[in-house]
FILO-937280 format. One record per residue: residue in three letters; y, x, z of N, C-alpha, C in turn. Coordinates in steps of 0.05 Angstrom, whole numbers, padded with zeros to 5 digits, always signed. Layout:
BEGIN
ALAYXZYXZYXZ;...
//
This chain:
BEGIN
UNK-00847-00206+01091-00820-00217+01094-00809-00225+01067;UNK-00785-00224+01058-00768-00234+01039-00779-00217+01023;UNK-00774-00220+00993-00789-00207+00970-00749-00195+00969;UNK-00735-00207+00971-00704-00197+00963-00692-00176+00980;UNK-00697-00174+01016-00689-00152+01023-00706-00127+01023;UNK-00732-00131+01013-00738-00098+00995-00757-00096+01024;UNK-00765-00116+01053-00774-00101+01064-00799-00115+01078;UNK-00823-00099+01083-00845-00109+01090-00863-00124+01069;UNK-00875-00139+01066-00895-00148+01042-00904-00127+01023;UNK-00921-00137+01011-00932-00117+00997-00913-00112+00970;UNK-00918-00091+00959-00905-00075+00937-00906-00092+00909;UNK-00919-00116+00901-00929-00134+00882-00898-00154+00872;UNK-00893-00161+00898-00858-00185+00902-00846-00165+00897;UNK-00838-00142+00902-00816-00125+00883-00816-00116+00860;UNK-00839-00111+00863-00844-00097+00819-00840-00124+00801;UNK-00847-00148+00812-00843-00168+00801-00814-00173+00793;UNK-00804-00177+00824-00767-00183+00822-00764-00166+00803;UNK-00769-00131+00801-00757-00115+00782-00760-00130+00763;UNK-00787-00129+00751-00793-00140+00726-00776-00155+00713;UNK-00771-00179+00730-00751-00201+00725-00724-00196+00717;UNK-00715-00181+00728-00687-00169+00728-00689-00152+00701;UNK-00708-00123+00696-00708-00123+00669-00716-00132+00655;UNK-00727-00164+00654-00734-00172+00632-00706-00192+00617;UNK-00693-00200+00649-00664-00202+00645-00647-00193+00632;UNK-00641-00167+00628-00624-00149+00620-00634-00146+00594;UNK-00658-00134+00582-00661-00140+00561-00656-00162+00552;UNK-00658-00188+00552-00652-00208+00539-00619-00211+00538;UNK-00608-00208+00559-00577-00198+00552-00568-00177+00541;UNK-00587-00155+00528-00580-00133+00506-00591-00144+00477;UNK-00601-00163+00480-00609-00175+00456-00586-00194+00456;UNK-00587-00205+00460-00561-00223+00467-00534-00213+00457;UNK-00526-00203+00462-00509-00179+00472-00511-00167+00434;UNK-00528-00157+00425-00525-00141+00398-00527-00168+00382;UNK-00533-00192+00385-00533-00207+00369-00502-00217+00355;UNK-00492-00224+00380-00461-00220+00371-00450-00199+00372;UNK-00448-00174+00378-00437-00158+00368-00441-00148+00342;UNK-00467-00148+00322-00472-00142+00300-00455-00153+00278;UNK-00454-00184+00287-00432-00194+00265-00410-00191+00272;UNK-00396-00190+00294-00372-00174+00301-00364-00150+00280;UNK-00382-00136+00292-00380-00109+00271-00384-00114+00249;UNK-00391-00132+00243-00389-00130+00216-00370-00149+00191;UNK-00353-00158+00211-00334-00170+00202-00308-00167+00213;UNK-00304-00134+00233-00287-00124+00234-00283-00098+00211;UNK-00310-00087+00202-00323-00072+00184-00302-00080+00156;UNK-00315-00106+00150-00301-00121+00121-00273-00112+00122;UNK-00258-00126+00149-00236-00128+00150-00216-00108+00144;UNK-00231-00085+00161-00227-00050+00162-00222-00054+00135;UNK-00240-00054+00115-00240-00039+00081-00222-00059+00069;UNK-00217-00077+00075-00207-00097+00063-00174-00090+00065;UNK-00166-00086+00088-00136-00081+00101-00130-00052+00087;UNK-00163-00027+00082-00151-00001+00065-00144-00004+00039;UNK-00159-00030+00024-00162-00030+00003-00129-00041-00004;UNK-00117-00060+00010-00098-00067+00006-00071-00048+00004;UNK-00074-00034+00031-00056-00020+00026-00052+00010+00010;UNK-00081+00015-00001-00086+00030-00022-00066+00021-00048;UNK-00070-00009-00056-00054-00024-00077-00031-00018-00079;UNK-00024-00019-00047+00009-00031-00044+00018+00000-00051;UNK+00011+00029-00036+00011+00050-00053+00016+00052-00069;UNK-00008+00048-00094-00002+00045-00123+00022+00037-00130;UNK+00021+00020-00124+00040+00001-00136+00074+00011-00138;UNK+00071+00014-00111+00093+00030-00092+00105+00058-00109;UNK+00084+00075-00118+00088+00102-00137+00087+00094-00159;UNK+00077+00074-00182+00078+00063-00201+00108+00046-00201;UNK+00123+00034-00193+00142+00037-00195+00166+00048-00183;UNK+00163+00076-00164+00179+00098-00160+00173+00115-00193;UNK+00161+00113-00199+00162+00129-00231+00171+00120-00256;UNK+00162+00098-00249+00185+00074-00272+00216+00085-00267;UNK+00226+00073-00248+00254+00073-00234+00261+00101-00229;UNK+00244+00126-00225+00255+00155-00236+00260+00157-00276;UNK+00241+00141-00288+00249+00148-00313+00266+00132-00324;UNK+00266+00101-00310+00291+00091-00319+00321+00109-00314;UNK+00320+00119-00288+00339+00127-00274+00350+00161-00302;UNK+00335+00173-00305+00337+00198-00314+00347+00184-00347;UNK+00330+00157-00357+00342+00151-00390+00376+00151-00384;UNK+00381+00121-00368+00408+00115-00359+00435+00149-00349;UNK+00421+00165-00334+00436+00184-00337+00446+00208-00363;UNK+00423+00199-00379+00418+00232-00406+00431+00209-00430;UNK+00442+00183-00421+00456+00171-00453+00474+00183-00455;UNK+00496+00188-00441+00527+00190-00453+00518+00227-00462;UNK+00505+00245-00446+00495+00267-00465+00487+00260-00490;UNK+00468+00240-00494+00454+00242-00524+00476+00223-00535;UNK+00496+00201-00527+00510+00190-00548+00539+00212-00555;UNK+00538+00237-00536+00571+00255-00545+00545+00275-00560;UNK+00538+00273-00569+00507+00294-00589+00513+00279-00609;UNK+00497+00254-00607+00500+00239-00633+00533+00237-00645;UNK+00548+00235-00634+00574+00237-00648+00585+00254-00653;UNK+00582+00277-00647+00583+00310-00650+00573+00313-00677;UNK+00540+00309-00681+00529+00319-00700+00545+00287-00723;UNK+00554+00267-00720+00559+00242-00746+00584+00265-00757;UNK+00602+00262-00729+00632+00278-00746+00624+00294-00759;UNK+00607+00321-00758+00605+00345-00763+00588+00336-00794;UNK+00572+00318-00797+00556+00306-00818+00583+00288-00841;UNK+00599+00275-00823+00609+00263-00840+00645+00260-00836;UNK+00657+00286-00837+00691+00288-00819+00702+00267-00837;UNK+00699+00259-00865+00720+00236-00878+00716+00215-00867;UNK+00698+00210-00856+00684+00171-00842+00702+00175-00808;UNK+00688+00196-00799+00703+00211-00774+00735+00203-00775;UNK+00744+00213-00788+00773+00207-00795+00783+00173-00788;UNK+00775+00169-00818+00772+00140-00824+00772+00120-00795;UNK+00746+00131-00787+00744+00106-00762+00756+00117-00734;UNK+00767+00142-00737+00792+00144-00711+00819+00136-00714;UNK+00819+00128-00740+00850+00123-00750+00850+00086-00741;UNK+00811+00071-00751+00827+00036-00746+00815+00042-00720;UNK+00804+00053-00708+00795+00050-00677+00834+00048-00659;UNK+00843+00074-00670+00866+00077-00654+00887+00049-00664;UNK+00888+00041-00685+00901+00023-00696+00901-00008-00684;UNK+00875-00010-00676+00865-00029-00660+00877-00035-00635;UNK+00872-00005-00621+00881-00008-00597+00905-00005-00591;UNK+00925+00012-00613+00953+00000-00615+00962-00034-00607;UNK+00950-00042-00627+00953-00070-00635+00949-00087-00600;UNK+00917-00078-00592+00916-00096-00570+00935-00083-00548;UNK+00939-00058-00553+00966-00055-00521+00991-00062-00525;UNK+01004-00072-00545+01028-00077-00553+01043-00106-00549;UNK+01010-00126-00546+01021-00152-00540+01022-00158-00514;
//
């Protein structure tokens, strides 16, 4: 009978059909890994490519959070180190001290008066 409904004839038309069918399937697993290999492997690139970046952007990211902490910490510790520095000038030099609080105030007489 039919080699397709599996029934009657000899055993030769089915091992065949099998055959056929996996020789089928293999060629669609070959097939099959052919494009997937470069798939993978240019989702692969992509993968390291997209860590590598945002590895950078990291860097980058804490490289200038540390900048902008030590800018941040200079900008706060001046008016400490400039009432230091004028602490230690007066204390180094009270006649100049004098001197330049007398035209400092004199000045500013002058400019609030007009």
């Amino acid at each position: 009978m039919d080699k397709f409904s599996g029934e009657g004839g000899n055993g030769s038309s089915d091992s065949g059909f099998r055959g056929d069918v996996d020789s089928a399937g293999a060629a669609m697993h070959r097939t099959l890994e052919k494009v997937i290999d470069p798939a993978r492997n240019t989702v692969d690139r992509a993968s390291t490519a997209a860590h590598e970046t945002i590895d950078k952007l990291a860097n980058n990211a804490t490289d200038f959070a540390n900048r902008f902490s030590d800018q941040t910490r200079f900008v706060t510790e001046a008016p400490a180190r400039a009432l230091d520095y004028s602490k230690s000038w007066v204390k180094n030099k009270p006649l100049e001290a004098v001197g330049a609080a007398i035209a400092i105030g004199f000045l500013l007489g002058r400019l609030t008066t007009r």
